[in-house]
C-alpha positions in Angstrom: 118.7 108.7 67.3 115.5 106.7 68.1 113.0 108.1 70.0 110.2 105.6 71.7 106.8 106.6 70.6 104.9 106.8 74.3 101.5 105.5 74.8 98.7 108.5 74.7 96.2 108.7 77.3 92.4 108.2 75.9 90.9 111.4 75.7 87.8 112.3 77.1 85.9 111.7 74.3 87.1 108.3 74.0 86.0 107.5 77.8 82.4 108.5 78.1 81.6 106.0 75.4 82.5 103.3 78.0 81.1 104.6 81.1 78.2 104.9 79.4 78.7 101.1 78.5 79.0 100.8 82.4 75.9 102.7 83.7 73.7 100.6 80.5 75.8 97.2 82.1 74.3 98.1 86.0 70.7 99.6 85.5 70.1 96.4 83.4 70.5 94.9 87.0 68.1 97.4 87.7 70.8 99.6 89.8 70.3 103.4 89.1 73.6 105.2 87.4 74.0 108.5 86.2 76.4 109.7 83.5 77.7 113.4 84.5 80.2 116.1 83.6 82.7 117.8 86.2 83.6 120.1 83.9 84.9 118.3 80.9 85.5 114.9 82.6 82.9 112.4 82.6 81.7 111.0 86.0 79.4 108.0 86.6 77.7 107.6 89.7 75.9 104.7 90.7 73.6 105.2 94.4 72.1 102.3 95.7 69.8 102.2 97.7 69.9 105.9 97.2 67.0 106.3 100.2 68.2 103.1 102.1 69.5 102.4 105.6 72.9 101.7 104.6 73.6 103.7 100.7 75.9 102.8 98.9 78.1 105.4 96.1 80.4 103.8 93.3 81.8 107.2 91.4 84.4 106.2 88.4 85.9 109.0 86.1 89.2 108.7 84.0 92.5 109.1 85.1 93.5 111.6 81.9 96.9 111.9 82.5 97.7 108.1 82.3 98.4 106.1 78.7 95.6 103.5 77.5 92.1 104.0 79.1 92.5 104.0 82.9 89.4 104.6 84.8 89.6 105.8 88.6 86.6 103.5 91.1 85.8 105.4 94.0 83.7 103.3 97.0 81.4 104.8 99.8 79.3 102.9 101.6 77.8 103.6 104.9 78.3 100.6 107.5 75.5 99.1 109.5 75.6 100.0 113.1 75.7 96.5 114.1 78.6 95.5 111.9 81.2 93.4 112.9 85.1 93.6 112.2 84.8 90.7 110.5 81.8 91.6 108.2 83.7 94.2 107.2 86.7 92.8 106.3 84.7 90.0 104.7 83.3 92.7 101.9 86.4 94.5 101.6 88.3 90.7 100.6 85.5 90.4 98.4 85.6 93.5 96.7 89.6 92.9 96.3 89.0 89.3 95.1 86.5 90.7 92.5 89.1 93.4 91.0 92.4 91.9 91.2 94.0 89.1 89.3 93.8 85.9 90.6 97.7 85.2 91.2 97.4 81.5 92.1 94.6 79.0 91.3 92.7 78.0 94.8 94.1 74.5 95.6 97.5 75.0 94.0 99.5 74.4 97.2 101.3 77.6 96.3 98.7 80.0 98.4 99.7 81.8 101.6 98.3 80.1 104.4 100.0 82.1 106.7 97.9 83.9 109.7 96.7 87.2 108.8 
Protein backbone atom coordinates (compact mmCIF):
# COMPACT_ATOMS: atom_id res chain seq x y z
CA UNK A 1 0.00 0.00 0.00
CA UNK A 2 1.24 3.49 -1.04
CA UNK A 3 0.26 6.27 0.85
CA UNK A 4 0.66 10.03 -0.90
CA UNK A 5 2.79 12.06 1.31
CA UNK A 6 0.37 15.50 1.57
CA UNK A 7 1.73 18.86 1.36
CA UNK A 8 2.14 20.51 5.10
CA UNK A 9 0.90 23.92 5.70
CA UNK A 10 3.91 26.54 6.62
CA UNK A 11 3.81 27.05 10.15
CA UNK A 12 3.61 30.12 11.75
CA UNK A 13 7.03 30.54 12.21
CA UNK A 14 7.77 30.12 8.73
CA UNK A 15 5.16 32.99 7.76
CA UNK A 16 6.13 36.05 9.84
CA UNK A 17 9.52 35.88 8.11
CA UNK A 18 7.70 37.00 4.90
CA UNK A 19 5.20 39.39 6.11
CA UNK A 20 7.82 40.98 7.56
CA UNK A 21 9.48 40.90 4.04
CA UNK A 22 6.02 42.65 3.10
CA UNK A 23 5.75 45.53 5.65
CA UNK A 24 10.04 46.25 4.86
CA UNK A 25 8.68 46.01 0.81
CA UNK A 26 5.73 48.91 1.54
CA UNK A 27 7.27 51.44 4.12
CA UNK A 28 10.23 51.57 1.63
CA UNK A 29 7.37 53.38 -0.40
CA UNK A 30 7.13 55.19 2.58
CA UNK A 31 3.58 53.47 3.49
CA UNK A 32 3.27 52.78 7.25
CA UNK A 33 2.79 48.74 8.20
CA UNK A 34 2.75 47.05 11.30
CA UNK A 35 3.72 43.46 12.02
CA UNK A 36 1.23 42.07 14.95
CA UNK A 37 0.15 39.00 16.83
CA UNK A 38 -3.62 37.80 17.18
CA UNK A 39 -2.64 35.35 19.39
CA UNK A 40 -0.13 33.16 17.75
CA UNK A 41 -0.85 34.22 14.10
CA UNK A 42 0.94 36.96 12.58
CA UNK A 43 -1.07 39.88 11.18
CA UNK A 44 0.24 42.85 9.09
CA UNK A 45 -1.63 45.81 8.74
CA UNK A 46 -0.87 48.47 6.50
CA UNK A 47 -3.23 52.16 7.15
CA UNK A 48 -2.89 54.68 4.69
CA UNK A 49 -3.57 57.54 5.05
CA UNK A 50 -4.22 56.52 8.51
CA UNK A 51 -5.74 60.30 9.35
CA UNK A 52 -6.91 60.89 5.69
CA UNK A 53 -10.30 61.62 4.07
CA UNK A 54 -10.67 58.46 2.56
CA UNK A 55 -8.17 55.50 4.72
CA UNK A 56 -7.37 52.88 3.49
CA UNK A 57 -6.57 49.14 5.57
CA UNK A 58 -4.77 46.14 3.79
CA UNK A 59 -4.68 43.30 6.80
CA UNK A 60 -2.91 39.83 5.47
CA UNK A 61 -2.38 36.89 7.99
CA UNK A 62 -1.87 33.09 6.89
CA UNK A 63 -4.35 30.73 6.06
CA UNK A 64 -2.75 27.81 8.50
CA UNK A 65 -4.72 25.20 7.63
CA UNK A 66 -3.83 25.24 3.84
CA UNK A 67 -0.48 23.27 2.35
CA UNK A 68 2.45 25.62 0.98
CA UNK A 69 2.48 29.28 2.31
CA UNK A 70 -1.02 30.76 1.66
CA UNK A 71 -1.47 34.19 2.95
CA UNK A 72 -5.17 35.62 3.40
CA UNK A 73 -5.44 39.87 1.84
CA UNK A 74 -8.12 41.62 3.40
CA UNK A 75 -9.20 45.29 1.67
CA UNK A 76 -11.10 48.21 3.42
CA UNK A 77 -11.12 51.29 2.03
CA UNK A 78 -13.56 53.98 2.71
CA UNK A 79 -15.18 55.53 -0.70
CA UNK A 80 -15.24 59.21 -1.47
CA UNK A 81 -18.65 60.65 -1.23
CA UNK A 82 -18.54 61.83 -4.68
CA UNK A 83 -17.59 58.45 -6.25
CA UNK A 84 -19.01 57.19 -9.13
CA UNK A 85 -20.10 53.54 -10.11
CA UNK A 86 -17.69 53.54 -12.47
CA UNK A 87 -14.66 54.78 -10.32
CA UNK A 88 -15.37 52.20 -8.34
CA UNK A 89 -15.44 49.44 -10.55
CA UNK A 90 -12.46 50.96 -12.27
CA UNK A 91 -10.20 50.28 -8.83
CA UNK A 92 -11.79 47.07 -8.13
CA UNK A 93 -10.62 45.79 -12.09
CA UNK A 94 -7.46 47.13 -11.14
CA UNK A 95 -6.95 45.57 -8.03
CA UNK A 96 -8.11 42.15 -9.76
CA UNK A 97 -5.83 42.87 -12.76
CA UNK A 98 -2.92 43.35 -10.28
CA UNK A 99 -3.46 39.88 -8.36
CA UNK A 100 -4.61 37.49 -10.88
CA UNK A 101 -2.94 35.82 -13.73
CA UNK A 102 -2.99 37.26 -16.82
CA UNK A 103 -4.95 34.42 -18.87
CA UNK A 104 -4.61 35.97 -22.36
CA UNK A 105 -2.03 38.47 -23.66
CA UNK A 106 -3.92 41.94 -24.54
CA UNK A 107 -4.22 41.87 -28.35
CA UNK A 108 -4.42 38.17 -28.80
CA UNK A 109 -7.80 38.16 -30.42
CA UNK A 110 -8.74 35.49 -27.86
CA UNK A 111 -10.14 38.25 -25.15
CA UNK A 112 -13.77 38.51 -24.26
CA UNK A 113 -15.15 41.46 -25.85
CA UNK A 114 -18.44 40.75 -24.83
CA UNK A 115 -20.62 43.60 -22.94
CA UNK A 116 -20.24 43.44 -19.28
Amino acid sequence: MTSAHLPQAATLEQVAPQLAAVADSVTGHRISARLSRIGDVPVLTIEEPADGPDPTTVSIHPDPGTPGLPLECTCLWTLAPDATPEAIGQALIAILDAIRPIATPPGSGDEDTSPR
